[in-house]
C-alpha positions as a printed NumPy array, in Angstrom:
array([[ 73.837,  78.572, 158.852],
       [ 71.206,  81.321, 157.845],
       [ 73.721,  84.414, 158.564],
       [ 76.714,  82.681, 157.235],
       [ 77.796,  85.092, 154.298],
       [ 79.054,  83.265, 151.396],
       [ 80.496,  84.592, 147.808],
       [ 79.289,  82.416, 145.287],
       [ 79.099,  84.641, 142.148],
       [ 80.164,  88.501, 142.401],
       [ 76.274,  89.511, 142.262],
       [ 76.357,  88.02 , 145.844],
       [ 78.015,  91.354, 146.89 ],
       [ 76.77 ,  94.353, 146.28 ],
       [ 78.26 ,  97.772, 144.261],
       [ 78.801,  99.171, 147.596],
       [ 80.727,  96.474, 148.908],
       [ 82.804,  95.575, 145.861],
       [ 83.52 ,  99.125, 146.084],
       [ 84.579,  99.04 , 149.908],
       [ 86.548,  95.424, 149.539],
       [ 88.584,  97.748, 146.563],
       [ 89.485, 100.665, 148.84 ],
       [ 90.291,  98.091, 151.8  ],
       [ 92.696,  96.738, 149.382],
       [ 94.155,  99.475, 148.752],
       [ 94.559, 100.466, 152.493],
       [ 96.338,  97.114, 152.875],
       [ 98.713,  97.752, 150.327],
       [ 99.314, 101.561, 152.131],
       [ 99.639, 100.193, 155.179],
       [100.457,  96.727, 155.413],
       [101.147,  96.698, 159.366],
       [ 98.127,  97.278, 160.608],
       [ 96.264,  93.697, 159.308],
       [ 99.419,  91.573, 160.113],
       [ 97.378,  90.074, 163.085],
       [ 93.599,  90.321, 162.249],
       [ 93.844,  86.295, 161.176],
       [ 96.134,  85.509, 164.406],
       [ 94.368,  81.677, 165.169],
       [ 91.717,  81.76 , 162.309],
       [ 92.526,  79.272, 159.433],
       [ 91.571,  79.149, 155.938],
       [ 90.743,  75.881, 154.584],
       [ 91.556,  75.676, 150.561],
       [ 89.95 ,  73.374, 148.989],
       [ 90.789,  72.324, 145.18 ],
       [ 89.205,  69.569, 143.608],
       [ 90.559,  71.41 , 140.188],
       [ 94.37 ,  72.731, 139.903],
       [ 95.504,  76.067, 140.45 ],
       [ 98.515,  78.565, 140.702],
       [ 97.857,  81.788, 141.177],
       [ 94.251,  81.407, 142.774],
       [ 95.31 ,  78.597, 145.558],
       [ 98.274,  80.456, 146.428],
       [ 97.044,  83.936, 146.599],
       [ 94.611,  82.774, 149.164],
       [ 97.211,  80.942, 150.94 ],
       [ 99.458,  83.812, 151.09 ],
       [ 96.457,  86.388, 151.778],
       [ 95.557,  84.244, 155.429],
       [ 98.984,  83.974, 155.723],
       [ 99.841,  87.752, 155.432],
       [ 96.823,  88.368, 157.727],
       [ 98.405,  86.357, 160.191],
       [ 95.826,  83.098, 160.008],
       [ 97.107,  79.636, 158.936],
       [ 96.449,  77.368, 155.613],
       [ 95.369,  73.619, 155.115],
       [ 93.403,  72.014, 152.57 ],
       [ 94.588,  70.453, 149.343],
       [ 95.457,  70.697, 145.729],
       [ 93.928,  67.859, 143.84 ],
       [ 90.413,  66.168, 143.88 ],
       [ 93.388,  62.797, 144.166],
       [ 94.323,  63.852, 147.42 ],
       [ 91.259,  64.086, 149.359],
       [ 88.363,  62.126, 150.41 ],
       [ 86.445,  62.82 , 146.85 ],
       [ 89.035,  59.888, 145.415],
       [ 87.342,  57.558, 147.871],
       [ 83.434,  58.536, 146.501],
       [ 83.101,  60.808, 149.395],
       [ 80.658,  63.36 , 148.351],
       [ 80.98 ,  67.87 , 148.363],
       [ 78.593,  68.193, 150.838],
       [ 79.978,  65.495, 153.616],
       [ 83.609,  67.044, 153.112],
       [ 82.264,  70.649, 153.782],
       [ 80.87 ,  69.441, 157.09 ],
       [ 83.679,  67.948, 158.108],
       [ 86.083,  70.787, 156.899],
       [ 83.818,  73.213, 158.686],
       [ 85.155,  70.883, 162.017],
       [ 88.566,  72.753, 161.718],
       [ 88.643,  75.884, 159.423],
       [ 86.765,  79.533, 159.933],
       [ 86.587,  79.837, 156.671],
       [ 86.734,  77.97 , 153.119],
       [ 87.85 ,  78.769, 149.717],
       [ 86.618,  75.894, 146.989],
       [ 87.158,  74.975, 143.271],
       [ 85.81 ,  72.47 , 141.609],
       [ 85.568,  71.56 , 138.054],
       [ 81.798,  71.349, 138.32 ],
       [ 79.66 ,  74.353, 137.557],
       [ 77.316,  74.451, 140.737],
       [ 79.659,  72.836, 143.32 ],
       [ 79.963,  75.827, 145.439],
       [ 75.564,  76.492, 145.662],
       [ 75.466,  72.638, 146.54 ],
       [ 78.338,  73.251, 149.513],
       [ 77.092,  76.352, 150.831],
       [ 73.684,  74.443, 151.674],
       [ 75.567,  72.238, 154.44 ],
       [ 78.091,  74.594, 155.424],
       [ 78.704,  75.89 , 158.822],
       [ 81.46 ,  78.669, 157.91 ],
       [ 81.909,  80.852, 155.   ],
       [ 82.186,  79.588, 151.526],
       [ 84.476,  81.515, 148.755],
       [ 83.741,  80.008, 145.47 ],
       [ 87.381,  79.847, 143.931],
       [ 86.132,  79.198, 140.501],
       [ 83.325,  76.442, 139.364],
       [ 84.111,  74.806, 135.967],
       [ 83.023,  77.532, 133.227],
       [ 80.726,  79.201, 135.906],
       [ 82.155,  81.916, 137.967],
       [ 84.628,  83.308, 139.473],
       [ 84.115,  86.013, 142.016],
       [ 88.05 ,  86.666, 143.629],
       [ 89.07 ,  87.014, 139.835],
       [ 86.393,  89.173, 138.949],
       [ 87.656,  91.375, 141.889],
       [ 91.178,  91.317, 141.162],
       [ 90.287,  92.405, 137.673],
       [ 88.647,  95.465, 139.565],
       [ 91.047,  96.167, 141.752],
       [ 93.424,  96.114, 138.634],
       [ 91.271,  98.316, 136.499],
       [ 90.62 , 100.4  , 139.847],
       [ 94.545, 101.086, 140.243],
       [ 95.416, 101.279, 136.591],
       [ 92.757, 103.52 , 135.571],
       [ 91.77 , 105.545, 138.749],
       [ 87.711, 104.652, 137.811],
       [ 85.018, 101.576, 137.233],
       [ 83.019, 103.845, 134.726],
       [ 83.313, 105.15 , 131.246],
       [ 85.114, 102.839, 129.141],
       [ 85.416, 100.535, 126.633],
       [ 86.638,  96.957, 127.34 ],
       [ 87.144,  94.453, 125.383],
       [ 86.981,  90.685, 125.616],
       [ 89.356,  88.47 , 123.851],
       [ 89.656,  84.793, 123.061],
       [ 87.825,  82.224, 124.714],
       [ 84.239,  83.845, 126.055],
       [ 82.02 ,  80.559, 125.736],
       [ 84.387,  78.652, 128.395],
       [ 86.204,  81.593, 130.101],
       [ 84.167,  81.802, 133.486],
       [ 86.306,  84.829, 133.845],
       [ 84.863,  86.525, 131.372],
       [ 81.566,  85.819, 132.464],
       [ 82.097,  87.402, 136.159],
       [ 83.371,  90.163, 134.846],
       [ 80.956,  91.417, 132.619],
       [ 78.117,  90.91 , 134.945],
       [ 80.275,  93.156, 137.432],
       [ 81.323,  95.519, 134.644],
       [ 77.65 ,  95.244, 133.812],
       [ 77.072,  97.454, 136.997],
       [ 78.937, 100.616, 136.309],
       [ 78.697, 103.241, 134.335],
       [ 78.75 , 104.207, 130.834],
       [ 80.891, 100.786, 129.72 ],
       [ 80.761,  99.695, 126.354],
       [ 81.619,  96.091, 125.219],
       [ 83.347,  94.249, 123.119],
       [ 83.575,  90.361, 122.138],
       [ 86.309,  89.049, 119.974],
       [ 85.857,  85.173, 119.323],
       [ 85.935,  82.645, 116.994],
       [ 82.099,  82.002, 116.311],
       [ 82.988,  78.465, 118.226],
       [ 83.72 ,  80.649, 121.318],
       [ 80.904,  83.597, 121.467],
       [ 79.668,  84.193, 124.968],
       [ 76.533,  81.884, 125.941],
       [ 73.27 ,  82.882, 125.321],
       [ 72.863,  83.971, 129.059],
       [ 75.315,  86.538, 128.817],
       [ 74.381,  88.26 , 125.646],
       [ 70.364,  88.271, 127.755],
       [ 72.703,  90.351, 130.039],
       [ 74.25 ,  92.857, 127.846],
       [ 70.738,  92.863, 125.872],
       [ 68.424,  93.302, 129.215],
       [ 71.135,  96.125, 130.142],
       [ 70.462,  97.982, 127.397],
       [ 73.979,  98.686, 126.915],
       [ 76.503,  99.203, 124.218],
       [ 78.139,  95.653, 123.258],
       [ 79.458,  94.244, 119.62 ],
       [ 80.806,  91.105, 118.926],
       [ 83.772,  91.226, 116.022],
       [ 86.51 ,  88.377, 115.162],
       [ 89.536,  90.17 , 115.289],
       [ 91.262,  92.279, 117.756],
       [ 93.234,  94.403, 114.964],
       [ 89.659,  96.096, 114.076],
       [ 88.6  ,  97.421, 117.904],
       [ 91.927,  98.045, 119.268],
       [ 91.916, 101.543, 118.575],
       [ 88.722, 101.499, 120.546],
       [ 90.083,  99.972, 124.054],
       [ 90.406, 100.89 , 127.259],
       [ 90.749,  97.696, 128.207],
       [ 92.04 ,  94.407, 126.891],
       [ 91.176,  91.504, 128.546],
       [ 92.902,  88.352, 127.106],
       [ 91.852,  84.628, 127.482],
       [ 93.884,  81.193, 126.804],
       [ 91.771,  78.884, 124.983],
       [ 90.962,  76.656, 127.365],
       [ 92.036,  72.712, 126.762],
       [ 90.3  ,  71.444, 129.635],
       [ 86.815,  72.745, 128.779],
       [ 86.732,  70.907, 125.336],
       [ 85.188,  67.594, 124.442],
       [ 87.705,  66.569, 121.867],
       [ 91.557,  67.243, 121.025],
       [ 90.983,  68.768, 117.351],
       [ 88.633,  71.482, 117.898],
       [ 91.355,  72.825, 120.918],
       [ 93.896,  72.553, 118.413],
       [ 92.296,  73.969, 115.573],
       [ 90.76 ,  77.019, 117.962],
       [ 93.758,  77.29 , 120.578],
       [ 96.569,  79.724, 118.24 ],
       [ 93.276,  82.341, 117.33 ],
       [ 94.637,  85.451, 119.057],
       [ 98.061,  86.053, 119.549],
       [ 98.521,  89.69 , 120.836],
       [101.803,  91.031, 120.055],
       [103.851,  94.574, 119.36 ],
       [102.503,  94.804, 116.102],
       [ 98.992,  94.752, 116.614],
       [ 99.912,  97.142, 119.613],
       [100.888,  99.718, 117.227],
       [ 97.043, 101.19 , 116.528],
       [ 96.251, 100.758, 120.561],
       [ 95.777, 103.715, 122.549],
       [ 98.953, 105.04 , 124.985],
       [ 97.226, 104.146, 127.882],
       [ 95.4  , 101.127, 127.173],
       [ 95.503,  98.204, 130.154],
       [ 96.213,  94.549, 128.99 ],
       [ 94.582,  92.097, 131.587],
       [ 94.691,  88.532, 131.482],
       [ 93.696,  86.001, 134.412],
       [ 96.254,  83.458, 133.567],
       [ 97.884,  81.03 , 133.045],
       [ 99.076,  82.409, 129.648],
       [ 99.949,  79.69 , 126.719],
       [100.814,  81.714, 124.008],
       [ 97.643,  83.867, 123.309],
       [100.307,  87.01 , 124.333],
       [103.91 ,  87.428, 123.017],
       [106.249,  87.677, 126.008],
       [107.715,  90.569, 124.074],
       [104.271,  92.707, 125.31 ],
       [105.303,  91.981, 128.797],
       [107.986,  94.847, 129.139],
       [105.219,  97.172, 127.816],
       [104.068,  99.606, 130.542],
       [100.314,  98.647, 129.471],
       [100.713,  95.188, 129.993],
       [ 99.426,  94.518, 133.66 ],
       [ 98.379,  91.078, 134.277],
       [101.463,  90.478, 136.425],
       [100.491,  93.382, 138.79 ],
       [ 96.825,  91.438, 138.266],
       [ 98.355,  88.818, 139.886],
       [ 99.856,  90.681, 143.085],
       [ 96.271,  92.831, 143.377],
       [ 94.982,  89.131, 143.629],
       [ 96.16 ,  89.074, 147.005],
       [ 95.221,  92.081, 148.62 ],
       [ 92.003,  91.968, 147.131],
       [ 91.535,  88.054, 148.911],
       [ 92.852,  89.719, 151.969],
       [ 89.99 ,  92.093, 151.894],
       [ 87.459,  89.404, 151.131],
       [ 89.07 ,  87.203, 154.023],
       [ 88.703,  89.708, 156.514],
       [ 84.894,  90.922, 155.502],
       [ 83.994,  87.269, 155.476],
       [ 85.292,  86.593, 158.651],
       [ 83.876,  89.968, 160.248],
       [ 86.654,  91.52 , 161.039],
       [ 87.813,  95.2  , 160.99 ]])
């Protein structure tokens, strides 16, 4: 189990290779044809104790694309973990019949626990408020494609950043390129944790945290946009109280620059205006697509192939 490679948080892979899974992407979305087969007779085992849309289905479709096969399930209901069985007996026996796993669970630390008694590779498909490593690198693969670099820019960080595990991944990427300055916009409910501002602060890099968007957005590069996240909060009033914050629409688009890039991981509630999505800088639905090719890569590297 020693030279099993497993992504658990994006720091588990290096600059080098995020940069190599980003231009193997890229090749795959040139030329499609030549990976059709790579999977042929592996299978991907997804396995989602939380629920999921984009992220379940974008591996599913990755393996599938790649020419592997899919099994798993969607819901902590319809496996074992109903009965009492524990994370660490259904990796073992899901390492029985997959190559290769891809797990979320609504508790932060799942994934470490799993990888311990695993006998095939591990991709952590998001851990409660944790991480999230196969966002984090569709958000560079987006930011690759939109803006031709990783380096010299400002992003900013919008909504939910105490919660948003999102948010967390990819500053400690962002964290590892050049010349990028941040900045928070949250509710003080909803600042980033106290480990993440030790990151920007041990950095030594350029950060500010403000309360509205409408002050920095002449300042972006990047806007990355959270939903406030129901599930994450102990009681119904504070959601409801914090969850209408940030609305981005046209009008606060008005002082952003031409070429600014609107991310967002989704699912959206109604943090942006569907008006913004017929602007040409709003990209989280190509986000979404990039999610695949980017899984693809990650599949393949994983896996050892090509």
């Amino acid at each position: 189990m020693e030279n099993i490679r497993h992504v658990i948080n994006i720091t588990d892979l290096s600059v080098d290779e995020i940069n190599e899974l980003i231009e193997m992407a890229k090749d795959i979305i040139a030329h499609p044809e030549e990976y059709r087969e790579l999977c042929r007779y592996k299978k991907l085992a997804t396995l989602f104790f939380e629920p999921s849309t984009r992220t379940r289905l974008s591996f599913e479709a990755a393996m599938l694309e790649l020419g592997g096969s899919v099994l798993g399930f969607s819901s902590a209901d319809s496996s074992s973990a109903a009965k009492g069985e524990s994370v660490s007996d259904t990796i073992q026996t899901v390492g029985c019949y997959a190559d290769i796993i891809a797990m979320r669970h609504p508790k932060e630390g799942a994934p470490i626990a799993a990888k311990q008694r695993s006998t095939i590779p591990i991709i952590n498909a998001g851990d409660g408020g944790h991480f999230h490593p196969t966002q984090t690198l569709t958000d560079l693969l987006t930011i690759s494609r939109e803006k031709g670099r990783l380096s010299d820019m400002t992003i900013g960080f919008c909504g939910d950043l105490q919660f948003g595990r999102t948010v967390h991944s990819l500053i400690d990427a962002m964290l590892r390129y050049d010349n990028i300055k941040f900045v928070l916009i949250s509710p003080e409910e909803l600042k980033v944790p106290e480990y993440v501002r030790d990151h920007l602060i041990e950095k030594g890099v350029e950060w500010k945290e403000v309360y509205t968007m409408e002050e920095v957005m002449p300042e972006l590069d990047i806007l990355y946009m959270t939903r406030v996240q129901r599930e994450r909060f102990f009681n119904e009033e504070d959601y409801v109280r914090l969850k209408d914050t940030y609305i981005l629409d046209m009008e606060k688009l008005k002082t952003a620059k031409e070429d600014l890039s609107i991310l967002h991981p989704l699912p959206r509630v109604n943090e942006i205006s569907v008006a913004v999505d017929s602007d040409p800088r709003a990209c989280y639905f190509r986000q979404v697509l990039n999610g695949k090719y980017i899984r693809m890569a990650l599949i393949l590297r994983l896996l050892g192939i090509r």
